[in-house]
Backbone as a chain_set.jsonl record, in Angstrom:
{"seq": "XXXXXXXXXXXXXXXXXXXXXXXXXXXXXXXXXXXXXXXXXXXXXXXXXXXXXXXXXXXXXXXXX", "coords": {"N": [[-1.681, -8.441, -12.321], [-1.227, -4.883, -13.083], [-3.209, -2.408, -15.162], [-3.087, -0.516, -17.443], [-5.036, 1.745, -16.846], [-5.473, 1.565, -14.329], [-2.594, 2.362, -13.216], [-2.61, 4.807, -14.276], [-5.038, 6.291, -13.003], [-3.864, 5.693, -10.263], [-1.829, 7.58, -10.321], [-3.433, 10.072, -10.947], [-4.724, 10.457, -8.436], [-3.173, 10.155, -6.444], [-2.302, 8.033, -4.753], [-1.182, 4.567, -4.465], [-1.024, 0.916, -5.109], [-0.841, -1.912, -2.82], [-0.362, -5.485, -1.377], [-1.673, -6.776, 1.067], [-2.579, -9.021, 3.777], [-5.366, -10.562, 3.727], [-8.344, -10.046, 5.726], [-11.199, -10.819, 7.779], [-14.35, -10.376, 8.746], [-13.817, -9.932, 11.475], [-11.434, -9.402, 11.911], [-9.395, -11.625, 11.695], [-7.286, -13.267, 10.155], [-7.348, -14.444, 7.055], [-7.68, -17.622, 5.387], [-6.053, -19.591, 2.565], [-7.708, -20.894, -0.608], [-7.044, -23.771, -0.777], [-8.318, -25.413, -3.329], [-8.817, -23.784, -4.96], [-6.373, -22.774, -6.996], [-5.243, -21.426, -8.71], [-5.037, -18.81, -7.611], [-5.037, -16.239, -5.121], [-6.286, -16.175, -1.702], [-5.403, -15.523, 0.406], [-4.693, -13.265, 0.401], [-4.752, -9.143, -0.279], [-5.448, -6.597, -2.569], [-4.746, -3.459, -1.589], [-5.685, 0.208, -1.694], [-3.723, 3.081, -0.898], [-3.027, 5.555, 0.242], [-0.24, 7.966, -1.088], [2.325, 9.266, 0.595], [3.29, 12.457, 1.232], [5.258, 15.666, 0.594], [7.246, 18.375, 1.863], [10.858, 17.515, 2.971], [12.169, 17.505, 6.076], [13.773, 20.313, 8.003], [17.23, 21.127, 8.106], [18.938, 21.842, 10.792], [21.362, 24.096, 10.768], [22.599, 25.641, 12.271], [25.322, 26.472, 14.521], [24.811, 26.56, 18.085], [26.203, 25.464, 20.213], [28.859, 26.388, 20.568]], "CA": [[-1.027, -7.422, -13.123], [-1.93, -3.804, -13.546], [-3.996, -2.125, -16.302], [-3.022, 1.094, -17.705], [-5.896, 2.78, -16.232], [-5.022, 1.499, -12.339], [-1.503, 2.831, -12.771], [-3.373, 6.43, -14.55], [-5.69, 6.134, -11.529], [-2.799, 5.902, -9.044], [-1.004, 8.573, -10.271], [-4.262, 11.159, -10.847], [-5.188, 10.72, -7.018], [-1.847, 10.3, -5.722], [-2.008, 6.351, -4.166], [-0.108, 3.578, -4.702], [-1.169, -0.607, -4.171], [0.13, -2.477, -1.228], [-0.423, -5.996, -1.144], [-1.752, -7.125, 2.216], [-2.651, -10.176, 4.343], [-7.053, -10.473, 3.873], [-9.079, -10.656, 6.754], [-12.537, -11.328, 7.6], [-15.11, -9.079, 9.382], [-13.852, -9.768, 12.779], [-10.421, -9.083, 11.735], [-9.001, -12.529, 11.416], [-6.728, -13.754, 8.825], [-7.965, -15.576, 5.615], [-6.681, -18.569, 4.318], [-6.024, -19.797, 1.15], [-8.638, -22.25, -0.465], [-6.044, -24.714, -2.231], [-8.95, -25.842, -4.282], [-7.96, -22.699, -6.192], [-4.82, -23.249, -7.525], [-4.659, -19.849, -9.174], [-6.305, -17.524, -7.053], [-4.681, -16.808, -3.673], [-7.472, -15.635, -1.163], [-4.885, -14.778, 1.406], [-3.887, -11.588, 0.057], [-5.9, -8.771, -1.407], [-4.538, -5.436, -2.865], [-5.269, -2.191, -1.315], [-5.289, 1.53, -2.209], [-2.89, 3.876, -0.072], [-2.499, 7.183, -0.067], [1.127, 7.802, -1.149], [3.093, 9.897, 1.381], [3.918, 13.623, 0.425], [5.585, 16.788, 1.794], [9.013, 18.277, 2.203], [11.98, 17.028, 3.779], [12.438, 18.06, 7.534], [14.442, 21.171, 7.428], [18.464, 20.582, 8.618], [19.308, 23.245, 11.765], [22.96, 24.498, 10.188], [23.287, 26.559, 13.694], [25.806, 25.669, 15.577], [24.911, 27.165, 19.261], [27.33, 24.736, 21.362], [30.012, 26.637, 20.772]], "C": [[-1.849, -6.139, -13.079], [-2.462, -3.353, -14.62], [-3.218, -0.55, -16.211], [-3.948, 1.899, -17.416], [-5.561, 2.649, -14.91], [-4.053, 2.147, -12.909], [-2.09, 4.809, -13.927], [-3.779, 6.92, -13.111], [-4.796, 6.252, -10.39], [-2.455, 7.078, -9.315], [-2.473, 9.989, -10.407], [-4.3, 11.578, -9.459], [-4.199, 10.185, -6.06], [-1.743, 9.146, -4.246], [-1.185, 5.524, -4.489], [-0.62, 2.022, -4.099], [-0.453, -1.446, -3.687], [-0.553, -4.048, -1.678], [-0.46, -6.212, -0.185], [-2.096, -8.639, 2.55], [-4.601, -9.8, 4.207], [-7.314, -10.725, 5.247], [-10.307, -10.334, 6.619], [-12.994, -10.048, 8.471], [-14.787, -9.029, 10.829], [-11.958, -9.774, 12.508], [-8.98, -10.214, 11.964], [-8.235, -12.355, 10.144], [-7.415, -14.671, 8.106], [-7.356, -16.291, 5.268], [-6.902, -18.607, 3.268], [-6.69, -20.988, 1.226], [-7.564, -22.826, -1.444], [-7.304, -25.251, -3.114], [-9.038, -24.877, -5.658], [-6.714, -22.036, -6.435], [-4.393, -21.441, -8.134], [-5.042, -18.603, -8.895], [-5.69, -17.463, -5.581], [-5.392, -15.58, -2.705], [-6.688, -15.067, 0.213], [-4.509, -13.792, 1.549], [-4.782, -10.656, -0.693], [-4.82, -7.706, -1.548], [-5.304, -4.428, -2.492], [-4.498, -0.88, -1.893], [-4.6, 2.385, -1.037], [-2.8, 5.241, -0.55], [-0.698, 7.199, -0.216], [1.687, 8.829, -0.107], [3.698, 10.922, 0.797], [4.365, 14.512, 1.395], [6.983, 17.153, 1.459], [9.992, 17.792, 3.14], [11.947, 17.939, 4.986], [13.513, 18.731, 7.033], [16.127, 20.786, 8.622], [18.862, 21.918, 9.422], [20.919, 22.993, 11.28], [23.267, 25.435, 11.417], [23.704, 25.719, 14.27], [25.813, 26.569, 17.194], [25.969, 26.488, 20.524], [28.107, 24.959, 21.465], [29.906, 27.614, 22.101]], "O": [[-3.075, -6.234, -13.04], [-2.118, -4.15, -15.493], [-2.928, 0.203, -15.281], [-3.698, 3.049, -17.78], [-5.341, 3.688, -14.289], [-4.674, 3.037, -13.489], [-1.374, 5.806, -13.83], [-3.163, 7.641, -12.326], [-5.136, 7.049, -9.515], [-2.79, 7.878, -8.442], [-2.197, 10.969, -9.715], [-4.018, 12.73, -9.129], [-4.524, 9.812, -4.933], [-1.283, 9.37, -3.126], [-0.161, 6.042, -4.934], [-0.651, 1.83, -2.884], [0.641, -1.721, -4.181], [-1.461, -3.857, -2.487], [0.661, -6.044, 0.294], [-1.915, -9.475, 1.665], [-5.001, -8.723, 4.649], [-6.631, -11.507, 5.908], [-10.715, -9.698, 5.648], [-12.33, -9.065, 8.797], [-15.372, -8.181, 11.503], [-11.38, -10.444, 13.363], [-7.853, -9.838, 12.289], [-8.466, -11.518, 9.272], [-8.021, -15.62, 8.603], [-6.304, -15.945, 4.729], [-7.764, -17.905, 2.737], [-6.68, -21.843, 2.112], [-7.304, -22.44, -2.584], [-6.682, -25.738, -4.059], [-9.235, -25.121, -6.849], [-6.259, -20.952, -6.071], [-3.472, -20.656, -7.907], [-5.3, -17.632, -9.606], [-5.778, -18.455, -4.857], [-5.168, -14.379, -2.849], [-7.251, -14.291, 0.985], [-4.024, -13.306, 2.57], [-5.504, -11.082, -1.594], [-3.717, -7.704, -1.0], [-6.456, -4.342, -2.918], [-3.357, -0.77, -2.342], [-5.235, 2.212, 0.003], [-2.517, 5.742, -1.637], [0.007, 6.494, 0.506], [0.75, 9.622, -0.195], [4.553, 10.701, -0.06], [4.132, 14.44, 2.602], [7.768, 16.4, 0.883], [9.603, 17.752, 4.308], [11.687, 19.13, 4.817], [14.194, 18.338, 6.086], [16.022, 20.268, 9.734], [19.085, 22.961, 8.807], [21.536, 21.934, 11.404], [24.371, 25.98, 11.399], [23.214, 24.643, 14.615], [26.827, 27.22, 17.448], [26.349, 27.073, 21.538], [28.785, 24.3, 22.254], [30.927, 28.078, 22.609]]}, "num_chains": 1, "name": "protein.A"}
């Protein structure tokens, strides 16, 4: 779950968290240790930059005539 400071934090510095697949230092996937039932080691959460900007602008010329 999030905390009201992560979702502050997101929105101050303009990110957003992704859920990914973990991997290791050689860029492997991680399994899950079933010996922890409530903890799943295959996934971690990362920070993203959120995606900004204006819309691509729409050419309204019509030259083909």
């Amino acid at each position: 779950m999030s905390s009201w400071w992560s979702n502050f934090w997101d929105k101050v510095t303009g990110t957003e968290r992704v859920k990914v697949r973990a991997r290791n230092k050689k860029g492997h996937y991680v399994a899950d240790d079933k010996s922890t039932p409530d903890v799943n080691e295959a996934y971690t959460v990362k920070r993203i930059k959120k995606k900004r900007g204006r819309p691509a602008k729409v050419n309204t010329n019509n030259t083909d005539e």
